[in-house]
C-alpha positions in Angstrom: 209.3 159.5 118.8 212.6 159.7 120.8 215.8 160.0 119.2 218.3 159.6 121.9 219.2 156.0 121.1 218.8 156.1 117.0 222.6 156.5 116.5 223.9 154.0 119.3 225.8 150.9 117.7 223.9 148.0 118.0 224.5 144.5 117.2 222.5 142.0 115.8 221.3 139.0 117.8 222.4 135.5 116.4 219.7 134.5 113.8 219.7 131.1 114.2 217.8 129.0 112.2 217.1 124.5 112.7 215.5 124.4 109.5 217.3 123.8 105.7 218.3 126.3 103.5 218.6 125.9 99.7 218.7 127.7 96.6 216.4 127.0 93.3 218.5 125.9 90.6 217.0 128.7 88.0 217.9 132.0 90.3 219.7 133.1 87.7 217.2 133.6 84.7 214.5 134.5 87.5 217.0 137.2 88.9 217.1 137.9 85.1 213.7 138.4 84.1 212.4 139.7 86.9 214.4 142.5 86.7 213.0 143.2 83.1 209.4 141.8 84.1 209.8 145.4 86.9 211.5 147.5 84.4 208.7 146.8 82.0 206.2 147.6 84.5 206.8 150.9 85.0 206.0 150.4 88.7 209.8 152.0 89.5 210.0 155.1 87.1 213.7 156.2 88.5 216.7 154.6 86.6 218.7 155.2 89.9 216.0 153.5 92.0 215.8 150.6 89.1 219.3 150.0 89.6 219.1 149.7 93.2 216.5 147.0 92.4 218.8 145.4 90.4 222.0 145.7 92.8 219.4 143.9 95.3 219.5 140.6 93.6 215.7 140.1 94.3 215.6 136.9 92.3 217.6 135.5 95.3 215.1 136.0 97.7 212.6 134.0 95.4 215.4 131.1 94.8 215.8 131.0 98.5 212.6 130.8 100.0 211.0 128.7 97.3 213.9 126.2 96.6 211.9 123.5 95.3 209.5 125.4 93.1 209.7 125.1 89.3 211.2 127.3 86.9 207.6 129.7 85.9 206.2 129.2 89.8 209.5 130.6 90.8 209.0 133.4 88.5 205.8 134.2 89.8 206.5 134.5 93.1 209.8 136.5 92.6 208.0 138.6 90.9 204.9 139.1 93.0 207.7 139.8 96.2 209.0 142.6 93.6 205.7 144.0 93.3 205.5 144.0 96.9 208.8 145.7 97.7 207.8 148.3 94.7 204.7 149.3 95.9 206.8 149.6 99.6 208.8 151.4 98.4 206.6 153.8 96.2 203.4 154.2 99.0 204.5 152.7 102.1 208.4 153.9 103.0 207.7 157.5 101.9 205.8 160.2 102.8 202.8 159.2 101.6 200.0 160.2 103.0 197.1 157.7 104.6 194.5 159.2 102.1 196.4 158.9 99.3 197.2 155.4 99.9 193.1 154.8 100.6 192.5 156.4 97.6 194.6 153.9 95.4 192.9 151.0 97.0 189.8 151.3 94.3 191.9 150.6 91.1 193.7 147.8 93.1 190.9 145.6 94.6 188.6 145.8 91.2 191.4 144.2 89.4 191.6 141.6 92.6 187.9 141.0 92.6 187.9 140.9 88.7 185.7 144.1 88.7 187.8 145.9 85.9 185.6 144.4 83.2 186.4 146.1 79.9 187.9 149.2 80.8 191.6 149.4 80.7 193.8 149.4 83.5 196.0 152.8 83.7 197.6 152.5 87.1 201.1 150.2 86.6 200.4 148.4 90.1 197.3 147.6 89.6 198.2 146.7 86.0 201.1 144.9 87.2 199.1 143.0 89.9 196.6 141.8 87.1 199.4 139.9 85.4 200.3 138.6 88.8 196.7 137.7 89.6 196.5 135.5 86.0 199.2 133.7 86.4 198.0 132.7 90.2 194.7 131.8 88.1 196.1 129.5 85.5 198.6 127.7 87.9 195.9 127.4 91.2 192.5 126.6 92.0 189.8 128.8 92.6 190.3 128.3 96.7 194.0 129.0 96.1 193.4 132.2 94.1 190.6 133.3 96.5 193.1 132.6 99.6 195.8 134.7 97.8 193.1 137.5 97.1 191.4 137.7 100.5 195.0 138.2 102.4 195.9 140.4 99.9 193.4 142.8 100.7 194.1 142.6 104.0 197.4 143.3 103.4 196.7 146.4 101.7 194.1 147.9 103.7 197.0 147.4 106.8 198.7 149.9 104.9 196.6 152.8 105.5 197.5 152.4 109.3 200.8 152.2 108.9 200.7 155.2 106.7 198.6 157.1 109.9 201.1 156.3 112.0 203.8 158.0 109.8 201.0 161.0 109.3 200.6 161.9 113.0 203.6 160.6 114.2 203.1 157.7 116.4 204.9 155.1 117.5 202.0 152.0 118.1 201.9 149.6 120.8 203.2 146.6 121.4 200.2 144.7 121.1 198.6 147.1 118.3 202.2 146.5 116.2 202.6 142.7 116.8 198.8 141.9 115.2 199.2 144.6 112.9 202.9 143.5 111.5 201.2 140.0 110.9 199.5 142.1 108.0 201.3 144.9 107.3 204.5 142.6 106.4 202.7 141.0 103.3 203.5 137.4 104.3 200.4 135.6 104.0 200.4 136.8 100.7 203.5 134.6 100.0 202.5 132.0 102.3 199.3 131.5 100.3 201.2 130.7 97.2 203.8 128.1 99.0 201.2 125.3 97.9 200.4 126.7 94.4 204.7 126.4 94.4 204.6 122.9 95.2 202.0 121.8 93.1 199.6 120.6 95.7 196.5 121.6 97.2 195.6 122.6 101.2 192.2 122.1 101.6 189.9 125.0 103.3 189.9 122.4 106.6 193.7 121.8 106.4 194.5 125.7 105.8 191.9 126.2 108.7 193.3 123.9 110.8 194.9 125.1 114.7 197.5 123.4 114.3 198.2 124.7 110.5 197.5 128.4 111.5 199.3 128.4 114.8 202.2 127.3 112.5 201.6 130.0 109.9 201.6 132.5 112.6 204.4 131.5 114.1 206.5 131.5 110.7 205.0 134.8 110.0 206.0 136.2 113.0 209.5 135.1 113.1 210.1 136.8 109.1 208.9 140.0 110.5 210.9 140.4 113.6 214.1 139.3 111.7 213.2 142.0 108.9 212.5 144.9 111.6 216.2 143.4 112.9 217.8 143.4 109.8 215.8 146.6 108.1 216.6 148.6 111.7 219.9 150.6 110.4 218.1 151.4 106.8 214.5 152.5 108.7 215.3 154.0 112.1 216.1 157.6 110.3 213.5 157.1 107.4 209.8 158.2 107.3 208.3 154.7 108.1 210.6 154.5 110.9 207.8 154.0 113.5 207.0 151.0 112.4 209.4 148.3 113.6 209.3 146.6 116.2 212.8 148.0 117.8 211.3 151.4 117.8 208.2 150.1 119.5 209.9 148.5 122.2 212.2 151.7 122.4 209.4 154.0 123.0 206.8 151.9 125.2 209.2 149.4 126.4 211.7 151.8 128.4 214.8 149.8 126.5 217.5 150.4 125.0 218.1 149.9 121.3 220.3 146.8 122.0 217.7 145.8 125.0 215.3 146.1 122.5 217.0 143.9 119.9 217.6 141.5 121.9 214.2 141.4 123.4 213.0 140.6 119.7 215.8 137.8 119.6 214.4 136.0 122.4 211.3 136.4 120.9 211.6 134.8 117.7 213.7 132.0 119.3 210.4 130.9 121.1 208.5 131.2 118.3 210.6 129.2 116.2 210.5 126.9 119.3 207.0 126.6 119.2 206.9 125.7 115.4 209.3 122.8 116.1 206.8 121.8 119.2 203.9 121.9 116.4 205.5 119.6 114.3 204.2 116.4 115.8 200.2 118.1 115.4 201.3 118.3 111.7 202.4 115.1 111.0 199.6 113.6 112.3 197.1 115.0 109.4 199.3 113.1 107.6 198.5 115.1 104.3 201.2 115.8 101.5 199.9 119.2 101.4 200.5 120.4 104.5 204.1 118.5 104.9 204.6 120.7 101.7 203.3 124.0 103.2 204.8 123.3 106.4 208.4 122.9 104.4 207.6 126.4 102.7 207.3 128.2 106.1 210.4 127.0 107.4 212.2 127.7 103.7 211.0 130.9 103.9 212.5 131.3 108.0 215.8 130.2 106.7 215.6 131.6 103.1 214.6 135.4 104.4 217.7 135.5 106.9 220.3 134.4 104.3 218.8 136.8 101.3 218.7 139.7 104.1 222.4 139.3 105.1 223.5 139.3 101.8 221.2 141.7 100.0 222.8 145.5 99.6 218.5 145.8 100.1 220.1 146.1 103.9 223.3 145.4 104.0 224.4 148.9 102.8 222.9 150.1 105.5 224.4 147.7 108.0 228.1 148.4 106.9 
């Protein structure tokens, strides 16, 4: 992995964003018990890292990207992005080895497949997660909760290959690190509870459909590549370092850091670009549903950038 551009300054490109931004009008008691939902856990042990939690605002990020949701769907998803950014924290921007993380995946997927039966649940993730998974159960359908579980997994087993590359050192491709950040960066995880937010259903043709997944991918793509822009300063020295997309373009790409950066720019301009160019495809299923889960991608485009900027998550290492 080179190091000769790690310490240049570097400046952001302009994140621009055509879509609204917004704020749910109960951020503050989901900041609030969110905090003592994690606490309670026992997923973050460390009263110095707990406090970092807490510093980070996460209820913000919830408020932000799922504006319109109501007061206990907010909660859940705030608190399901916590358990995200714990278990990131915990397994995947350590040292952590890639059997170690493997070897956690048992206690996790028996309590997403409901294989636990009566035996109680000792790990705090996967303990944590069940209370996640209930509440997904008592607010969704069984489609919704089996579209949450499947990309879950999917999510989680992505993070064995991360944790390789960390093992051994590698920096991965550009074509290896784009399909594999689609996983690795948890957001179909979210995106899958953006209808179970709004209170409507996508069916398995409308979440199937080209122009509906083009979209997704788009959207998906565009949080990630901001985050590996925004995360840069706080990851380039750390152990999970190798994967973003800066260092990627770094090592394989011949650039420089700000090359690089604004390589990635460019990049999620277009893609934004092509979600706009969608929006016509969209309309024309003319389904509530997907105008809903088409408002939660761009939400979450918007509502990622201004939590970022403004979260001491990043910005302490920015300043």
């Amino acid at each position: 992995m080179p190091t000769s551009n790690t310490r240049q300054a570097f400046r952001l490109p302009a994140l621009t964003c055509p879509f609204p931004s917004d704020v749910n009008p109960h951020v503050d008691e989901v900041d609030r018990d969110t905090m003592s939902w994690l606490a309670a856990s026992g997923m973050i042990a460390d009263g110095e890292q707990l406090e970092r939690f807490r510093s980070a605002r996460y209820g913000w990020l919830g408020a932000r990207t799922y504006p319109y949701a109501a007061r206990e769907l907010c909660q859940l998803v705030t608190d399901w992005c916590v358990w995200l950014f714990a278990f990131d924290d915990v397994y995947c921007e350590s040292d952590r080895r890639a059997a170690e993380i493997a070897r956690a995946l048992p206690r996790l997927f028996e309590v997403i497949d409901d294989l636990t039966g009566e035996e109680p649940v000792d790990n705090v993730f996967a303990r944590a997660l069940l209370d996640i998974k209930a509440r997904i159960t008592a607010y969704g359908t069984a489609d919704q909760l089996d579209r949450w579980r499947a990309v879950t997994k999917d999510y989680l087993f992505a993070q064995v290959w991360e944790a390789a590359n960390r093992e051994d050192d590698v920096v991965p491709t550009f074509g290896d690190y784009v399909f594999m950040r689609r996983r690795t960066g948890a957001m179909l995880t979210v995106f899958a509870l953006i209808d179970v937010t709004a209170g409507v259903r996508l069916t398995s043709d409308e979440w199937r459909h080209p122009a509906v997944r083009a979209m997704t991918q788009h959207a998906n793509d565009v949080v990630v590549w901001d985050n590996d822009l925004i995360s840069y300063a706080k990851e380039r020295d750390a152990a999970n370092g190798r994967n973003n997309l800066v260092t990627v373009l770094v090592t394989h790409g011949g650039c420089s850091v700000q090359e690089a950066m604004d390589r990635i720019g460019v990049m999620r301009d277009q893609a934004i670009a092509e979600m706009v160019a969608l929006e016509p495809a969209v309309a024309a299923l003319r389904s509530p549903a997907v105008s809903a889960y088409v408002r939660g991608l761009r939400y979450w485009i918007s509502g990622s950038v201004d939590y970022s900027l403004t979260s001491s998550r990043y910005t302490d290492a920015l300043t």
